[in-house]
C-alpha positions as CSV (number, residue, x, y, z in Angstrom):
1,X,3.6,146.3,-66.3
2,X,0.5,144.5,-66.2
3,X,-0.8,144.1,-69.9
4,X,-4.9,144.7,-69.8
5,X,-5.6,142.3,-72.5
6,X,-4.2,139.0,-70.7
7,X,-6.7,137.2,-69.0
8,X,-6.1,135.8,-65.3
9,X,-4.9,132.1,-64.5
10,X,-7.1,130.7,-61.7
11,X,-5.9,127.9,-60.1
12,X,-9.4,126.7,-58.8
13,X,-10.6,127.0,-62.0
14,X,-8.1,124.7,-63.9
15,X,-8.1,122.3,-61.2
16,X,-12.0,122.1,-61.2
17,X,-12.2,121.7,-64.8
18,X,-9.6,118.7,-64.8
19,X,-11.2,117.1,-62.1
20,X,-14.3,117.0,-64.4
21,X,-12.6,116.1,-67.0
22,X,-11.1,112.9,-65.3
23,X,-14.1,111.9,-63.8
24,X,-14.8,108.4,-64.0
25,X,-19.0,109.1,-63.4
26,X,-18.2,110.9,-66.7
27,X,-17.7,107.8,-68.8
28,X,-18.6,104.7,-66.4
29,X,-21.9,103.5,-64.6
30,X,-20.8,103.1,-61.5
31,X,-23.8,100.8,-60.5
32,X,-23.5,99.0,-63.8
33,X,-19.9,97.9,-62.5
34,X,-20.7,97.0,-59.4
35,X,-23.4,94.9,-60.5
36,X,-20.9,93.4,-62.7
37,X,-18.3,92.6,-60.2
38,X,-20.9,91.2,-58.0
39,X,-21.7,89.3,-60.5
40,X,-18.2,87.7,-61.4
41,X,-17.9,87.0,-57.8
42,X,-20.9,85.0,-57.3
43,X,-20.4,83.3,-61.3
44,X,-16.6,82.3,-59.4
45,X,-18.0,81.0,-56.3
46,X,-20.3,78.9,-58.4
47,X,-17.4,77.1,-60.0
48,X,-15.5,76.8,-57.1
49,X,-18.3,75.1,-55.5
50,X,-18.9,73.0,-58.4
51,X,-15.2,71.9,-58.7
52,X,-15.1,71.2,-54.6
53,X,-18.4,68.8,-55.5
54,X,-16.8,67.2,-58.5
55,X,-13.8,66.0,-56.1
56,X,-15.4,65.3,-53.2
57,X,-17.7,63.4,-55.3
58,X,-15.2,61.6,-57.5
59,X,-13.4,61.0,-54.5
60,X,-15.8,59.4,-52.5
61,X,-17.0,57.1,-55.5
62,X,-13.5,55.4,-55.6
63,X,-14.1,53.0,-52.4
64,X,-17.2,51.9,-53.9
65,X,-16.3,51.5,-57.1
66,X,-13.0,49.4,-56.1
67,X,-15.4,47.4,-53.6
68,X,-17.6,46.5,-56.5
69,X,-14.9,45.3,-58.9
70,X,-13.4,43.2,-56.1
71,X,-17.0,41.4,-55.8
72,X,-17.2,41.4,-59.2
73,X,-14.0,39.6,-59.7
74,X,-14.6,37.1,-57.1
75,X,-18.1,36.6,-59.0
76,X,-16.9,36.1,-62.3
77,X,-14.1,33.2,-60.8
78,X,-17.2,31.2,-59.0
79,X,-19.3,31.3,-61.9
80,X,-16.3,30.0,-64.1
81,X,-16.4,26.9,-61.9
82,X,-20.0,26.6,-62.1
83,X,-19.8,26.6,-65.8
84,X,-22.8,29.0,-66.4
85,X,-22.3,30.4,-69.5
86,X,-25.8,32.9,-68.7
87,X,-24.5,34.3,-65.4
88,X,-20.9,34.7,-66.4
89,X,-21.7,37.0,-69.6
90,X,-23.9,38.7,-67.3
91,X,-21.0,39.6,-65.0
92,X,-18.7,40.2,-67.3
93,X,-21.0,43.0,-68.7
94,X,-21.2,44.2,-65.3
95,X,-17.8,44.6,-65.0
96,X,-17.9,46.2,-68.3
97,X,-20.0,49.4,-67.2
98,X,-18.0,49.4,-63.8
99,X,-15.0,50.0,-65.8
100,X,-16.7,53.0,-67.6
101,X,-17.3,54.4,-64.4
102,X,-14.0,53.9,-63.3
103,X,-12.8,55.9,-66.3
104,X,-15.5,58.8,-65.8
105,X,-14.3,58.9,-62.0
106,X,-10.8,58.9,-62.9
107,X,-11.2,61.5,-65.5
108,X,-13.4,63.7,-63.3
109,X,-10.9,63.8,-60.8
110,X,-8.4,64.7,-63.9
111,X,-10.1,67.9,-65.3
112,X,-10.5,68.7,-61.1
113,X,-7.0,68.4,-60.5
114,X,-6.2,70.0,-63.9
115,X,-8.3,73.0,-63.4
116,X,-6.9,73.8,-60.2
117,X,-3.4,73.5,-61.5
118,X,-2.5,69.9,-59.2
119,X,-1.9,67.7,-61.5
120,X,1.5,66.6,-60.6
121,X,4.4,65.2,-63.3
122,X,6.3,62.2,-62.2
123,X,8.7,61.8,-64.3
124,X,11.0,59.3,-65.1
125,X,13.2,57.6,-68.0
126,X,11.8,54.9,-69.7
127,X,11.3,53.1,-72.8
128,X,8.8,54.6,-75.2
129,X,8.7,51.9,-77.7
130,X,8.1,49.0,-74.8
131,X,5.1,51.5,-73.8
132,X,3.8,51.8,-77.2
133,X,4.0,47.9,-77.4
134,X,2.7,47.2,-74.2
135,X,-0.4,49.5,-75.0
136,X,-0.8,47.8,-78.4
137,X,-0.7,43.9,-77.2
138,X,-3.6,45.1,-74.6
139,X,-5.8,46.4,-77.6
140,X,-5.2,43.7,-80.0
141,X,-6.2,40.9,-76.5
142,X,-9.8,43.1,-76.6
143,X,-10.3,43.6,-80.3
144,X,-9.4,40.7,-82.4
145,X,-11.3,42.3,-85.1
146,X,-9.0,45.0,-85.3
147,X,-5.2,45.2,-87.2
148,X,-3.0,47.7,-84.7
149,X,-0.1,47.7,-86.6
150,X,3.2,49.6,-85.0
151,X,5.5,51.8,-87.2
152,X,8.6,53.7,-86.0
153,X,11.9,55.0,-87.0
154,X,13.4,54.9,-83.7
155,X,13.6,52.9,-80.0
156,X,14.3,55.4,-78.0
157,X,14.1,56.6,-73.9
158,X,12.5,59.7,-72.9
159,X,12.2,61.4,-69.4
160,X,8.5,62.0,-68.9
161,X,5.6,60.9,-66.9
162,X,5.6,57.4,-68.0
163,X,1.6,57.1,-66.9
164,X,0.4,60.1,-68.1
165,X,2.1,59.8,-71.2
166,X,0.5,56.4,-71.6
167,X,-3.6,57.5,-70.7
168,X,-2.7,59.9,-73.6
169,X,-2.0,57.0,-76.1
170,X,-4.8,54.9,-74.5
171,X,-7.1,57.0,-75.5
172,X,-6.4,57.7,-78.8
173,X,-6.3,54.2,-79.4
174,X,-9.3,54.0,-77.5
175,X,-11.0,56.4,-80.1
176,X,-9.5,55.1,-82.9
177,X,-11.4,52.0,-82.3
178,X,-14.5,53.4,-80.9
179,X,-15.0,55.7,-84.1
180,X,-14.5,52.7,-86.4
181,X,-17.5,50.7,-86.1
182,X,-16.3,48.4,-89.3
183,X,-12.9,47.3,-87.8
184,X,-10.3,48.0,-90.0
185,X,-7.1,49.4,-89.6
186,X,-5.3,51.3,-86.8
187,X,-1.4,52.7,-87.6
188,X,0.7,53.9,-84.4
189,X,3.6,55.2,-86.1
190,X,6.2,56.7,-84.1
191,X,9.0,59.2,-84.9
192,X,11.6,61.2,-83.7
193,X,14.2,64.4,-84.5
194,X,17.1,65.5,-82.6
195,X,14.4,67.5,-80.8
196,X,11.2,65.3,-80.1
197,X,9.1,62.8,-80.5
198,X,6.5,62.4,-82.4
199,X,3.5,59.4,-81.8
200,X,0.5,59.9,-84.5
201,X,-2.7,57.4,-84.4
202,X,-4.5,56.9,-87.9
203,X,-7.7,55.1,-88.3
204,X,-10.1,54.4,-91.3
205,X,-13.6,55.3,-89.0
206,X,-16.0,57.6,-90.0
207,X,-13.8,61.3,-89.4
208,X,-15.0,64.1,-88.0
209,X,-16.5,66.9,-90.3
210,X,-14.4,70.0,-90.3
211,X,-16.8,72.3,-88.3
212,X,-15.4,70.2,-85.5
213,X,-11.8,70.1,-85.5
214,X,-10.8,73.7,-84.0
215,X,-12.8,72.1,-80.3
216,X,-12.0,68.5,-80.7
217,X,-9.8,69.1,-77.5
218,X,-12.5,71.6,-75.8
219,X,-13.8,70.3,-72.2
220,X,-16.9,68.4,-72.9
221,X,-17.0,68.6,-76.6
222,X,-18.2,65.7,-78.8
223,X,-17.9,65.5,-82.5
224,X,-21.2,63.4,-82.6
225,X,-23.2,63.8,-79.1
226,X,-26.2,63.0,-80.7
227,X,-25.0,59.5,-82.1
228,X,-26.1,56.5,-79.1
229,X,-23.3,54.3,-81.1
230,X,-20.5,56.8,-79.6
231,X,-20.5,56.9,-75.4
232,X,-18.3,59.4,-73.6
233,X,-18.3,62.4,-71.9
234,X,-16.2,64.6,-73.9
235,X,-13.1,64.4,-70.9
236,X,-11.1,61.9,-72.8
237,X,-9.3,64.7,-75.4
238,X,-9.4,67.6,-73.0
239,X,-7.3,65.8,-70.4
240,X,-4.9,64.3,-72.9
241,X,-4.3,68.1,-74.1
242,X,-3.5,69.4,-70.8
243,X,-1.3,66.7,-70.5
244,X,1.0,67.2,-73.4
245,X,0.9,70.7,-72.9
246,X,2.7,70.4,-69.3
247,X,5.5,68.4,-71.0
248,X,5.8,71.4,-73.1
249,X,4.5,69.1,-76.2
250,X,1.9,70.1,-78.9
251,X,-1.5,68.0,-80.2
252,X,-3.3,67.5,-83.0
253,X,-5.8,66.3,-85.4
254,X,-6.0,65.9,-89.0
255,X,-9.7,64.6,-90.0
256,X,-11.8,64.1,-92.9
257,X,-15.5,63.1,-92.9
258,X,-15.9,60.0,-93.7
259,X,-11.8,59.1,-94.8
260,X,-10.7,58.5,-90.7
261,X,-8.4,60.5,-88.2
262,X,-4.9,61.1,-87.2
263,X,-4.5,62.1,-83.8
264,X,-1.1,62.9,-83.0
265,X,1.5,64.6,-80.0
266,X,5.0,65.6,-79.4
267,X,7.4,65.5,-76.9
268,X,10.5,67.3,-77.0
269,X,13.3,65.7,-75.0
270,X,13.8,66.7,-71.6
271,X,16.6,66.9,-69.4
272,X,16.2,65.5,-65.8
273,X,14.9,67.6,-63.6
């Protein structure tokens, strides 16, 4: 029996009301997305493009570049013979600036490579300590006026990418002296567990003030970009990072205004691939 009090179920009706109640026009603005995505698109594009110009830039400057240094190099032997003391400093200055622009080249190429993911690992067993000395005797040849003293607990082989692994300890070498314009001090000191290695760089320069620290290893980023003593182009950090990270490493800094730095990395040890 039919009870006069219920009330009837209409099918249309429910299925209406949920389709209203689901409606994305409800709580999105259509437009206001599409403009978005559009937006995204064209913001990706634009980086592409810019990352296909950095390559194809840095790529076609490494003919030149090599070209130049050969000259250069040929120069600098003639003018030894001719015993001009003048022209020979002025070559060797030359060759000074080409090298920095061998290093931005090679690092623009990096962060390319990097970016896209093609940075390729060659890795290989070698001896850590011989690269650590090797590195150091280079340094000390350039800057006389420095002390690069060489601490470790262990001599040890690790399976890594013997290169890469050594443009990371260039450059914080590299650093260590830029950032300390009186000389001084510089401690390599190297480490290790029964799970990794770990290769920490202390100088006595200026520091960094803490502000700085948490994007020391950003793209770009310089602690004192407004400082003409201090050249770069921010690249130098950013690319070590990346690197270290793909050998499943960590990096750091430890800073204090005024007191020096500590850059330091780990590697754990690897088995061959």
């Amino acid at each position: 029996m039919e009870n006069k009090n219920s009330k009837t179920f209409s099918a249309d009706k429910f299925t209406a009301k949920a389709a209203h109640v689901i409606s994305l026009d409800d709580y999105v603005d259509i437009d206001n997305l599409i403009n978005l995505q559009q937006k995204y698109d064209a913001n990706y594009q634009l980086l592409k493009k810019q990352e296909e110009l950095l390559s194809i830039t840095s790529h076609e400057l490494k003919t030149p570049i090599t070209t130049i240094m050969l000259f250069l190099s040929l120069l600098e032997k003639l003018t030894e013979k001719e015993e001009n003391p003048r022209v020979l400093e002025l070559v060797q200055k030359t060759e000074t600036q080409v090298n920095r622009l061998v290093k931005l080249v090679n690092n623009l190429q990096d962060m390319t490579a990097l970016q896209n993911g093609k940075i390729e690992l060659r890795k290989e067993i070698f001896n850590f300590s011989a690269l650590v000395k090797s590195c150091a005797d280079t340094f000390r040849l350039q800057n006389p006026e420095f002390e690069l003293i060489i601490e470790e607990n262990t001599i040890i082989d690790i399976y890594a990418d013997s290169l890469r692994i050594e443009q990371v300890l260039i450059n914080f070498i590299s650093n260590a002296i830029k950032y300390s314009p009186h000389a001084g001090r510089i401690l390599i000191y190297v480490e290790s567990t029964l799970d990794l290695l770990k290769v920490s760089v202390t100088d006595s320069g200026i520091g960094m003030p803490e502000a700085a620290l948490p994007h020391v290893f950003d793209c770009y980023f310089r602690a004192y970009p407004d400082d003409n003593r201090f050249k770069g182009n921010g690249l130098g950090l950013y690319i070590s990072k990346e690197i270290i990270v793909q050998h499943e490493g960590e990096i750091g800094v430890i800073s204090q205004e005024n007191k020096g730095s500590t850059f330091w990395f780990t590697l754990p040890f690897q088995k061959m691939d």
